[in-house]
C-alpha positions as CSV (number, residue, x, y, z in Angstrom):
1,X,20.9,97.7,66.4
2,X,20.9,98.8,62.5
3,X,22.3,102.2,61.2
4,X,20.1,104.9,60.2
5,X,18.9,104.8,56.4
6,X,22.0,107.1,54.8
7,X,24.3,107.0,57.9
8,X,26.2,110.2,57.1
9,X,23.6,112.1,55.7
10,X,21.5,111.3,58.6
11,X,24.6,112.1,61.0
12,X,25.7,115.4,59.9
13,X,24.8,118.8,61.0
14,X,21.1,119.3,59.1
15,X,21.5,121.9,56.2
16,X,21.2,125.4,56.3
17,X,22.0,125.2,60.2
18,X,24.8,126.8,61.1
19,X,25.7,125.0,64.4
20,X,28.2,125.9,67.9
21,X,28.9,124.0,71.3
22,X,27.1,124.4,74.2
23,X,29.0,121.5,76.7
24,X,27.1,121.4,80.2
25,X,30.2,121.2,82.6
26,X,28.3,119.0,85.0
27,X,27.4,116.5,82.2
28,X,27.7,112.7,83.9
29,X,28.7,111.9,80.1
30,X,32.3,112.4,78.9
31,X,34.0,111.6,75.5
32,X,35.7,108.6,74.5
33,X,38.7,108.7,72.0
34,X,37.4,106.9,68.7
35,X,39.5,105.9,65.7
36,X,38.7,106.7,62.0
37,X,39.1,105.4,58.3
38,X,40.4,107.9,56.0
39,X,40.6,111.5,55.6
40,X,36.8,111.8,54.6
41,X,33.2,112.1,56.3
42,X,33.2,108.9,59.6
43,X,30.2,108.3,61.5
44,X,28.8,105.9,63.5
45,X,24.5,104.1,64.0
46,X,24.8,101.3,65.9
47,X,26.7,100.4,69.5
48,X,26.2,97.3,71.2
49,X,28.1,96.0,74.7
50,X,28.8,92.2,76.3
51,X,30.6,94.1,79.5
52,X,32.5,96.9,80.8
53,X,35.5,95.4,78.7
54,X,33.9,94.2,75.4
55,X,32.0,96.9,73.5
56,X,31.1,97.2,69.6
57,X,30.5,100.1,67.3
58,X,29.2,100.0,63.5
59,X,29.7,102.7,61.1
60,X,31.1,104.1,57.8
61,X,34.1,105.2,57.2
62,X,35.7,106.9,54.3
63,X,35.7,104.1,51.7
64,X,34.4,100.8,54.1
65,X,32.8,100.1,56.9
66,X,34.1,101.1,60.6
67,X,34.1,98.3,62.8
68,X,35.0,99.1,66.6
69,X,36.1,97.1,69.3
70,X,36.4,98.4,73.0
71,X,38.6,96.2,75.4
72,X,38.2,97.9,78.4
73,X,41.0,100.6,77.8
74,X,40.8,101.8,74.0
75,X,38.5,101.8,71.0
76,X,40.3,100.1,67.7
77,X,38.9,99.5,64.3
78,X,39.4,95.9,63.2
79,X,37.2,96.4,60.2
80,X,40.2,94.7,58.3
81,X,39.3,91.3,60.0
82,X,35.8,91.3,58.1
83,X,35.5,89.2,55.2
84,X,34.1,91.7,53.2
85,X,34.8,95.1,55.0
86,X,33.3,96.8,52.0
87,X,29.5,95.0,52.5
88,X,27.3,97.7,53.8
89,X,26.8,96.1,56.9
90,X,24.2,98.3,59.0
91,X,22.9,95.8,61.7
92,X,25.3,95.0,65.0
93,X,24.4,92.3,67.4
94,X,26.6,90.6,70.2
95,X,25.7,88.2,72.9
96,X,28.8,86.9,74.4
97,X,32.2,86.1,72.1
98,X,29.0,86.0,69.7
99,X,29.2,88.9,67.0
100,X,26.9,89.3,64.0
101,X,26.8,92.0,61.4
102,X,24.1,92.5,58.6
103,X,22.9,94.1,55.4
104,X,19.6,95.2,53.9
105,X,20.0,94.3,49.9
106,X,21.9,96.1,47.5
107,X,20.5,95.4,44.0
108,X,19.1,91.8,44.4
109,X,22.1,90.2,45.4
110,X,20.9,89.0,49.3
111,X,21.6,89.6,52.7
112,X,25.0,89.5,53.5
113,X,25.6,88.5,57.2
114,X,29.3,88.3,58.6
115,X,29.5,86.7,61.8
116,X,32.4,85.8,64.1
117,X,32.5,83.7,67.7
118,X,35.5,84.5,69.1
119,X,37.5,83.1,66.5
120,X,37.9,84.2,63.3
121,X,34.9,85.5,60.8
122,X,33.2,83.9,58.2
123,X,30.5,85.1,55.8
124,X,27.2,84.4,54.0
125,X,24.9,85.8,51.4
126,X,21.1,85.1,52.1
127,X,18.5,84.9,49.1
128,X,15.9,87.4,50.0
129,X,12.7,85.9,50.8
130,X,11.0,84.9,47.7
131,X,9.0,87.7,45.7
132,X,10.9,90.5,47.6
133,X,13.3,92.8,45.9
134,X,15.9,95.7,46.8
135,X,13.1,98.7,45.3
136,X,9.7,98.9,43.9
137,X,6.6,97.2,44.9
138,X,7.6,94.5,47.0
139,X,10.4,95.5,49.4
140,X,13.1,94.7,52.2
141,X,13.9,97.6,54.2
142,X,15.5,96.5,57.4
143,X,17.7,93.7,58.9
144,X,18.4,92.5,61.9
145,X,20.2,88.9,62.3
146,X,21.3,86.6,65.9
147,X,23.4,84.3,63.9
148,X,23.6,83.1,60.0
149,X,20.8,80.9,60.5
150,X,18.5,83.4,61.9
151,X,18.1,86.5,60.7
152,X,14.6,89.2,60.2
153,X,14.0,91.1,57.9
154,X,11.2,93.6,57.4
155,X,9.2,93.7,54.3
156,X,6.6,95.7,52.4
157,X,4.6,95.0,49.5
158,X,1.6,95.8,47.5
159,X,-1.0,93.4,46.7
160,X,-1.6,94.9,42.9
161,X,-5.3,92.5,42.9
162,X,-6.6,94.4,46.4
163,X,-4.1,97.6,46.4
164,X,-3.7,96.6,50.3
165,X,-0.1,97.1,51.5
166,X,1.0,94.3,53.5
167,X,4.0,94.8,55.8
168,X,5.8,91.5,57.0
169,X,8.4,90.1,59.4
170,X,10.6,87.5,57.3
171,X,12.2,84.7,58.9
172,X,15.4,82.9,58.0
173,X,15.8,79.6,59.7
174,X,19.3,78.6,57.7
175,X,17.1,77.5,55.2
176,X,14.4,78.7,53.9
177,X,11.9,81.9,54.8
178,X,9.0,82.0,56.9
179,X,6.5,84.9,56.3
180,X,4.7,86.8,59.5
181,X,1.8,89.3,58.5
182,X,1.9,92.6,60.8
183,X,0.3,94.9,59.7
184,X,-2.3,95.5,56.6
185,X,-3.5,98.4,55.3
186,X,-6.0,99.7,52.7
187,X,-4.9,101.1,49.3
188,X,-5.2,104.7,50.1
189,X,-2.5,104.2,52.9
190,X,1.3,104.3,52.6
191,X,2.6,102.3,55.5
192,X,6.2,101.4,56.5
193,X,8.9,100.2,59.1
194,X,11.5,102.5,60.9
195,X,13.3,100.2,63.4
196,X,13.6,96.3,63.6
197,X,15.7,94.8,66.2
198,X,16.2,91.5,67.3
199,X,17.0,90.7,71.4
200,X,16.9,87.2,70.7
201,X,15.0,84.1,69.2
202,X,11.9,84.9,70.7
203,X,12.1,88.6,71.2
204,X,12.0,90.4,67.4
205,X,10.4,94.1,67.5
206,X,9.3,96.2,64.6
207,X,8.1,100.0,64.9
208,X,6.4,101.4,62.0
209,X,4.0,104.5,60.8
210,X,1.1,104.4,58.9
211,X,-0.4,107.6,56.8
212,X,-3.9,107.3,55.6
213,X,-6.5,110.4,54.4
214,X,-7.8,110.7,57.6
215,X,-5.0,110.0,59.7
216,X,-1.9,108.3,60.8
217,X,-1.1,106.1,63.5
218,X,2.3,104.7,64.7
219,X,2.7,100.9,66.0
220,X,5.4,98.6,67.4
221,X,4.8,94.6,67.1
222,X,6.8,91.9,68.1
223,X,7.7,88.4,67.8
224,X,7.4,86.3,70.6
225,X,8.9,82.7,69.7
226,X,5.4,81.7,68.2
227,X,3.5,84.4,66.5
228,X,3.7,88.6,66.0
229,X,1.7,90.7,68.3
230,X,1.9,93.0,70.9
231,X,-0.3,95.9,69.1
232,X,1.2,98.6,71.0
233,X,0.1,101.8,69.3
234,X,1.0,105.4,71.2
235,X,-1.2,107.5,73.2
236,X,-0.7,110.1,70.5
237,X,-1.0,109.0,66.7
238,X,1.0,111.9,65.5
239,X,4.3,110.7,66.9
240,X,7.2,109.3,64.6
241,X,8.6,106.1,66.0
242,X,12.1,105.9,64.9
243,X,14.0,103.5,67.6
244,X,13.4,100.4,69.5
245,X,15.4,99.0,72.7
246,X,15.2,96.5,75.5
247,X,16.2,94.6,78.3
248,X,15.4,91.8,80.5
249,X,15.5,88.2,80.2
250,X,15.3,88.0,77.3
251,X,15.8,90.6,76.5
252,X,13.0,93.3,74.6
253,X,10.2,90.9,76.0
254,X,6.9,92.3,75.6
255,X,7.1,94.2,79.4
256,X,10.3,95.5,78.6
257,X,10.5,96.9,75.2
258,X,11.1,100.4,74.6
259,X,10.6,102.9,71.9
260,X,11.0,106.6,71.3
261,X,10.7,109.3,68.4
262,X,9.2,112.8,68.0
263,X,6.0,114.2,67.7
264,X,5.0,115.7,64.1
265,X,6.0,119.0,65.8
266,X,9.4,117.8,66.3
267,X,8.9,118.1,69.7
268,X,10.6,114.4,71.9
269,X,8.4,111.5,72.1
270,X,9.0,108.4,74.6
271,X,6.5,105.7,74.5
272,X,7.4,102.7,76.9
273,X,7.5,99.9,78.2
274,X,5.2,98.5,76.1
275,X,3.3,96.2,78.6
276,X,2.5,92.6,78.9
277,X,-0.8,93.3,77.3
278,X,0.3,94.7,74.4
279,X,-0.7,98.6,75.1
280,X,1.6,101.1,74.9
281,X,2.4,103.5,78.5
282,X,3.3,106.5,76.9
283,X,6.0,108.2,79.8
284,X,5.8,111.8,81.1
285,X,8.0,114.5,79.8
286,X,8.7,117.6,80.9
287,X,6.1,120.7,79.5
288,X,8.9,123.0,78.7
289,X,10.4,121.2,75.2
290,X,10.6,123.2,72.7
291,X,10.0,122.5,69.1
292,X,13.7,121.3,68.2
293,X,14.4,118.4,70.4
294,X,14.6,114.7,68.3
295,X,14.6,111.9,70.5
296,X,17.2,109.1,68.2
297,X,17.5,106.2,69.9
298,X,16.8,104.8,73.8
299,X,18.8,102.6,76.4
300,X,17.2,101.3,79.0
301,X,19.2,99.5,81.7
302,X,15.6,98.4,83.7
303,X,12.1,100.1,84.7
304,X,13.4,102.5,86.7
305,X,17.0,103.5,84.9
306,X,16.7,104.8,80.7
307,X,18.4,107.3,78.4
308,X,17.4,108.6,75.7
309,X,19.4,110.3,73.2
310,X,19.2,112.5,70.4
311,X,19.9,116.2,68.9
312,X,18.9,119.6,70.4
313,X,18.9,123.2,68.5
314,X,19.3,126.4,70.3
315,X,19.6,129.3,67.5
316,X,22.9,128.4,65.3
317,X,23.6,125.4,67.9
318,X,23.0,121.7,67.3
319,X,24.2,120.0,70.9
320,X,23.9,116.3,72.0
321,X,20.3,116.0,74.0
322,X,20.9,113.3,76.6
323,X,17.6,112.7,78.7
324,X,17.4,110.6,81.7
325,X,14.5,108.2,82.7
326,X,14.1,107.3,87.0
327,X,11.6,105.4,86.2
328,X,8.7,108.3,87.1
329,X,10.5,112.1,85.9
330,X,12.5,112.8,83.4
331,X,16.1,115.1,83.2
332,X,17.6,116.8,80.6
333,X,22.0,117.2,80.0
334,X,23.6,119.0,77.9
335,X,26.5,117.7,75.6
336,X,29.2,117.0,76.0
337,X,30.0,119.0,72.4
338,X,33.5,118.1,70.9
339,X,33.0,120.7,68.4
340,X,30.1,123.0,66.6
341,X,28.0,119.7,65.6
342,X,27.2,117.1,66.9
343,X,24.2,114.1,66.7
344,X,24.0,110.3,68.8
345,X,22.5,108.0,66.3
346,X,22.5,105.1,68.9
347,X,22.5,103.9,72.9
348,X,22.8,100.9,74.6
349,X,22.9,100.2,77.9
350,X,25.6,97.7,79.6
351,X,24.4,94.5,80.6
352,X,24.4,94.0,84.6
353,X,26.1,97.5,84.7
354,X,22.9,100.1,85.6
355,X,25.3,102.6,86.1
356,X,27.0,102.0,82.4
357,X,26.2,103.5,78.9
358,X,27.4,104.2,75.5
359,X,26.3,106.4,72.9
360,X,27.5,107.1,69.6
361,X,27.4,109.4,66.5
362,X,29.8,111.9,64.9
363,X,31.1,115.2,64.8
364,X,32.5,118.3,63.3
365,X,31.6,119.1,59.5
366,X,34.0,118.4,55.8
367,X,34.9,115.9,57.0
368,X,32.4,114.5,60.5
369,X,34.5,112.4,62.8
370,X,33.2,109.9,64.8
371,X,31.8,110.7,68.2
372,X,31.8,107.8,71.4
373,X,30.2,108.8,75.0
374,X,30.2,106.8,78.1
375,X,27.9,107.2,81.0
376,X,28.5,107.3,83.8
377,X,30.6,105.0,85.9
């Protein structure tokens, strides 16, 4: 899972809101004690778990990067074990002792992906793929690596002879870069990518917005070991796709592959699972939303068994909005709300454990704090 674009800015309590705690006692979620790094702003956009005893949390902390372990017992930042702990590292991805950390590019200088098996870390600093920069015309905006030798990136760029602005997957074998067209789209249209996540070698997911003159439309593609597809595109063109999550075997294949955002009224969006064939089930949500719910980020655990998580504002309140998924209705909890803000950046759902989850964010205001939930076992 990557970070959000500006982690702390994204995280904290949005301006002129003057925010206050509304914790639902009966809440199946409960707070987590999580470590810091320095007296300034923390905050955390990106979680991933191996078990009930080996979780993973990436953030920033005052002046590096927040690294944290779960063992079963306690969170602990072992940021200090990172080659560089000062990379901005915004992509988190574990599959067994396997744990791999990237970067989007900071002024042409690569990719920087810091990896560790079990034992030890090491480090390495991609090229980007050739005639892509940091800004500008032809862009990288998003990450996502399994190991050293294979890792995504999402690129834009405009063709200056047609004025068409061509979004791509970018592949990094160990080697060189292999380029996958998804999306192109005529001059008069700004087009871009919100989420990429990679599940595994043959399961890579994108979501993106389009805006043209007479319209915009929303999309989430994939890569399926051999080419990009999957086409999905939501029921209703005017929703924001910011996050995408899976499961399965592997997991994120096409039939289970989630993705959520807001409509352009700020009201919650959940469009999933994107199905076999490539179209997009958009799921049922309650009538009664009102115009301040953001859906962040989604875990499902299988069909039948998702949350979704993101912020809620009632008057001077920004609370936690946890919503869950029984695979036909869908049920809104409050908090819980350590203090008077509070926002969930990220999900995921414990493999083999349907009755596990973590969520993380940050909270409280000069300085924000990090924030871990668990759900609900």
């Amino acid at each position: 899972m990557r970070l959000p674009a500006g982690l702390l800015g994204v995280l904290v309590c949005l301006p002129l809101l003057v925010c206050a705690s509304a914790q639902a006692a009966t809440s199946p979620w409960r707070v987590i004690p999580s470590p810091n790094q320095g007296a300034g702003d923390n905050g955390l956009g990106a979680v991933s778990a191996v078990s009930l005893t080996d979780a993973w949390a990436l953030g920033a902390g005052t002046t590096s990067i927040l690294l944290l372990h779960w063992n079963g017992s306690s969170w602990a930042n072992v940021a200090s074990q990172l080659p560089d702990p000062h990379a901005p590292l915004e992509s988190l991805y574990t599959q067994g002792a396997l744990v791999v950390l990237a970067s989007a590019p900071k002024r042409n200088i690569g990719i920087t992906v810091e990896s560790t098996n079990g034992v030890g870390w090491s480090e390495s600093v991609i090229p980007l793929p050739p005639g892509m920069h940091y800004s500008g015309l032809a862009t990288v905006s998003y990450v996502t690596a399994l190991s050293q030798q294979d890792v995504w990136a999402a690129a834009s760029k405009i063709n200056l002879t047609t004025d068409y602005q061509m979004i791509y997957l970018d592949h990094w074998n160990g080697s060189t870069w292999q380029k996958h067209l998804i999306q192109k789209w005529g001059e008069e249209c700004s087009a871009g990518i919100t989420h990429l996540q990679a599940f595994a070698p043959t399961s890579v997911w994108a979501a993106g917005q389009v805006a043209c003159p007479d319209g915009s439309v929303d999309f989430a593609d994939g890569w399926n070991g051999t080419t990009v597809g999957g086409g999905c595109v939501p029921g209703d063109s005017s929703a924001d796709l910011v996050n995408v999550a899976g499961f399965g075997v592997p997991p994120g294949h096409p039939a289970d592959a989630w993705t959520v955002g807001d409509w352009r009224t700020y009201s919650p969006a959940a469009e999933g699972p994107i199905a076999a064939d490539g179209q997009c089930q958009t799921l049922p949500l309650p009538n009664s939303y009102p115009t301040d719910h953001s859906f962040i980020a989604i875990a499902p655990a299988s069909a039948t068994t998702a949350w979704a998580v993101g912020t809620r504002v009632s008057g001077s309140a920004q609370d936690n909005l946890m919503e869950y998924w029984n695979g036909s209705t869908w049920t809104e909890w409050g908090g819980p709300n350590p203090t008077t803000q509070n926002t969930l950046a990220a999900a995921v759902a414990v493999p083999g454990q349907a009755g596990s989850f973590w969520a993380v964010g940050n909270t409280g205001q000069n300085p924000t704090r990090t924030l871990i939930l668990h759900c609900c076992s």
